[in-house]
C-alpha positions as CSV (number, residue, x, y, z in Angstrom):
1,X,-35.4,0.9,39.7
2,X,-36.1,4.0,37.7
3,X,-35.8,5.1,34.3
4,X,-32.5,7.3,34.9
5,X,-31.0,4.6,37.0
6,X,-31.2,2.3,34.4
7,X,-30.1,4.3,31.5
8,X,-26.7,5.0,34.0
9,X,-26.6,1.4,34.1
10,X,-26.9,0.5,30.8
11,X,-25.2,3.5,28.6
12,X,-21.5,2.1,30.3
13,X,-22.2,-1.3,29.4
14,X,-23.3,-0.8,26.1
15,X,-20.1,1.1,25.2
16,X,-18.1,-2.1,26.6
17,X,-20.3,-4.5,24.7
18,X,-19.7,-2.5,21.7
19,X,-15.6,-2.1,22.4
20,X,-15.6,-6.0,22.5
21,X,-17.5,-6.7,19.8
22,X,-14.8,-4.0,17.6
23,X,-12.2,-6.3,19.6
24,X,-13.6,-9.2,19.0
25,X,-14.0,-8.0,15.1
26,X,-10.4,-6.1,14.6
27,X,-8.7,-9.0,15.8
28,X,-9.4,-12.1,13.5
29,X,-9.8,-9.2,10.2
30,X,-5.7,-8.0,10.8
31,X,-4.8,-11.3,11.7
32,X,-5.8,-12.6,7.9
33,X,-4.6,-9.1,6.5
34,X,-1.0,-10.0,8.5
35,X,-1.3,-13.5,7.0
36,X,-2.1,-12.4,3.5
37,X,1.0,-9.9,3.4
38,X,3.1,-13.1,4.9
39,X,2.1,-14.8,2.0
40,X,2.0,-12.2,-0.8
41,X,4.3,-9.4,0.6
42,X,3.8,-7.7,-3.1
43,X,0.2,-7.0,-2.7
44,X,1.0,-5.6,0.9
45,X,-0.7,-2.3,-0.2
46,X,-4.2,-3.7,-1.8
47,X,-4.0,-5.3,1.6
48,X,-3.6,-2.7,3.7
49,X,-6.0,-0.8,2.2
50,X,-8.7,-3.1,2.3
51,X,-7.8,-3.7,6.0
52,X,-7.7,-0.3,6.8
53,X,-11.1,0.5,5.2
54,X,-12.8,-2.8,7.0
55,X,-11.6,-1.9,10.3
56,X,-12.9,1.7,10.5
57,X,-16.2,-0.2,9.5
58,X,-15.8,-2.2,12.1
59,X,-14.9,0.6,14.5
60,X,-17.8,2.5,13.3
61,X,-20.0,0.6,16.0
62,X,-17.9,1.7,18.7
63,X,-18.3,4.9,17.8
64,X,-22.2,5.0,17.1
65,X,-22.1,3.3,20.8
66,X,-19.9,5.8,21.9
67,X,-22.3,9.1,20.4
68,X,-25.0,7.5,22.0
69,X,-23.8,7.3,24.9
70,X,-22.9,10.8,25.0
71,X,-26.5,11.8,23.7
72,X,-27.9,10.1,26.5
73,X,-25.6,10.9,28.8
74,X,-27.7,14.4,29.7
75,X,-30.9,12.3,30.3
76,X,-29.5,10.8,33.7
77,X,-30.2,12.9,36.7
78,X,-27.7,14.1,39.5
């Protein structure tokens, strides 16, 4: 197995590991931020904002997975 047949193997599948660790993230983070509002509906916006700010951290990843990928991307051969 060569260099370029490895990087084709292993850009897609880091992009998926990285889109189900943001899952895997995203879902337990607006879960609390739904439960929170459930309990305190009249701090729904300090809430939201703090959700809102920690998910596009945790997005972030995807998309530093997602830039790599595309950076690499030229390196695989035809």
């Amino acid at each position: 197995m060569d260099y370029q047949s490895m990087l084709a193997w292993a850009l897609p599948m880091g992009v998926g590991l990285a889109a189900v660790g943001s899952g895997l993230g995203l879902g337990p983070a607006v879960g609390k931020a739904m439960e929170a509002i459930g309990r305190q509906p009249e701090a729904s916006g300090k809430i939201l904002t703090a959700m809102i700010i920690g998910a596009a951290l945790i997005e972030a990843l995807t998309i530093y997975a997602l830039v790599v990928f595309f950076l690499l991307y030229g390196k695989i051969g035809a």
